[in-house]
C-alpha positions in Angstrom: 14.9 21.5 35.6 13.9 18.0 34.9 16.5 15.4 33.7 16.0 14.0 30.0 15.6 10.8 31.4 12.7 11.8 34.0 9.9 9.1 33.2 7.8 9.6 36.3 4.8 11.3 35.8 2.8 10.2 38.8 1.1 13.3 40.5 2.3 15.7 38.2 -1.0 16.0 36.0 0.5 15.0 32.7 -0.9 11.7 31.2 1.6 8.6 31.0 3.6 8.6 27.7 2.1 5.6 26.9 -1.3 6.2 26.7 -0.1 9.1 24.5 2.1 7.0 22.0 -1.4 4.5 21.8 -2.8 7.7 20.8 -0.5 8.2 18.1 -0.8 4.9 17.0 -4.8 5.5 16.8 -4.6 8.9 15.0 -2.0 7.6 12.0 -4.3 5.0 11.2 -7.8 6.6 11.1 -5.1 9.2 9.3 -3.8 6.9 6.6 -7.4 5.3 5.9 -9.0 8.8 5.7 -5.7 9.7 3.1 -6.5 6.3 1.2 -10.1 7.4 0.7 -8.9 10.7 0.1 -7.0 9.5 -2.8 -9.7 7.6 -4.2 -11.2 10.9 -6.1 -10.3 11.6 -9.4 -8.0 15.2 -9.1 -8.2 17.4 -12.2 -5.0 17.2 -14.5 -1.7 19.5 -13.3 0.0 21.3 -16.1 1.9 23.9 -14.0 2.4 26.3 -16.7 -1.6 26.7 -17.1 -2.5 28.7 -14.3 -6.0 28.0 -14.8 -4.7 24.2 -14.0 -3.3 24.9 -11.2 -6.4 27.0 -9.5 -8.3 23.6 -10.7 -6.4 21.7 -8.8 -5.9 23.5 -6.0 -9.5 23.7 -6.0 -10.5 20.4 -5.8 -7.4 19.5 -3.4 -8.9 21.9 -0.8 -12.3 20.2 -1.0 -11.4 16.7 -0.5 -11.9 16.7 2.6 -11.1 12.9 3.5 -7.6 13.9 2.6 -7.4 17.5 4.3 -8.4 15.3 7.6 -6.3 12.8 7.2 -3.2 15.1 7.3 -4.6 17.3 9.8 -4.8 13.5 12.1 -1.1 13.1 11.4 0.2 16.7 12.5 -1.7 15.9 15.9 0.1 12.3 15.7 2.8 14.3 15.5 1.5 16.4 18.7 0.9 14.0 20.6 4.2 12.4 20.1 6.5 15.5 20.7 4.7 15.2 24.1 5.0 11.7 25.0 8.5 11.9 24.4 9.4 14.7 26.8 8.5 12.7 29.7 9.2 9.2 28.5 11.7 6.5 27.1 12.5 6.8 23.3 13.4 3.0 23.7 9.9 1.9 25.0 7.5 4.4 23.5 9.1 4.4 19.7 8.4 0.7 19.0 4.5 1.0 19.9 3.8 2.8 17.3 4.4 -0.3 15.0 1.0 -1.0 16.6 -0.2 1.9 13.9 0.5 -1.5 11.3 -2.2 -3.8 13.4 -4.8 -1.0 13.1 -4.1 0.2 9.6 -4.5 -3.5 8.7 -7.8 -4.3 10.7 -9.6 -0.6 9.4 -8.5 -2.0 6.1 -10.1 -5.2 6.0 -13.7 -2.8 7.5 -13.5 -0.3 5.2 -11.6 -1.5 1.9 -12.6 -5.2 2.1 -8.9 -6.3 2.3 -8.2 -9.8 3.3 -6.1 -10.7 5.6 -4.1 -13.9 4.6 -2.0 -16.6 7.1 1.2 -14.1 6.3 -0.5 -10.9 7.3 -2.0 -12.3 10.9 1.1 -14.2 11.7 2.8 -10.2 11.1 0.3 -9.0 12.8 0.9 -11.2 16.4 4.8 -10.7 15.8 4.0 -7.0 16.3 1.9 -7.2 19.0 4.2 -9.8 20.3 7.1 -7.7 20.2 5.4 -4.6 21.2 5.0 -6.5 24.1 8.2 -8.2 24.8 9.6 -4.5 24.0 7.4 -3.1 26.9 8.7 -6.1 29.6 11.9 -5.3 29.0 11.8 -2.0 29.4 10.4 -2.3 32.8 12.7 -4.6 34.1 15.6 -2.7 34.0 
C-alpha cells in the first residue's frame, strides 16, 4: 500500500496530478459559463403549494440544458479532482485551481462581452503569478 504522500507517478500509467487539476480548472469554467447562460432563461414562477407549479418548473429546469451541463462539468471537476489528489500534493495542486478565475474571466469577456479593466488584469497576472511561484516552491523542497 502506497504512502499518502506518494507523488510519483512515473511508469505507473496514471496521468500527473497536475495535468488533472488544469483539467479541473478547464471544466469549472466552461461549467460556470454554461450555468451563467443557463440562468439567463426566464424559469416559470415556484409556489410550492401549487403542484401544478412545481411540475412547471421542474419542467422547464430539466430542459435547460445550458444549466443541466454546466453541473454535470462540475461533478466531473469534482472527478477529476478526487483523482489528482490521491497521487499528489494538496499544497501544490489546490492553489491551481485559482487558475479556474483567469479562465472564467477571459470566457467572460468572449461570450458575455465583459471588460476587463487595469484592476481585473493586474488580478489576473497575480494569479498566474502565484500559481507559479506556488508551483517553484513546491519543487524545491
Amino acid at each position: 500500500m502506497s504512502s499518502p504522500t506518494h507523488t510519483s507517478t512515473a511508469g505507473s500509467g496514471r496521468i500527473n496530478p497536475v495535468y488533472l487539476v488544469l483539467g479541473c480548472t478547464v471544466f469549472a469554467a466552461a461549467a460556470q459559463v454554461l450555468m451563467k447562460f443557463g440562468a439567463m432563461y426566464k424559469m416559470p414562477e415556484l409556489h410550492p403549494a401549487d403542484m401544478a407549479s412545481v411540475i412547471g418548473f421542474v419542467s422547464a429546469l430539466l430542459g435547460n440544458w445550458q444549466l443541466l451541463l454546466g453541473y454535470t462539468m462540475h461533478a466531473c471537476n469534482a472527478f477529476l479532482l478526487i483523482l489528482a489528489l490521491r497521487d499528489g500534493e494538496l499544497s501544490m495542486l489546490y492553489p491551481i485551481i485559482a487558475l479556474t478565475y483567469v479562465w472564467v474571466n477571459l470566457l467572460s469577456m468572449y461570450f458575455f462581452h465583459d471588460t476587463l479593466n487595469w484592476w481585473k488584469g493586474c488580478g489576473i497576472v497575480l494569479v498566474i503569478g502565484g500559481v507559479s511561484l506556488l508551483g517553484i516552491a513546491s519543487r524545491r523542497k
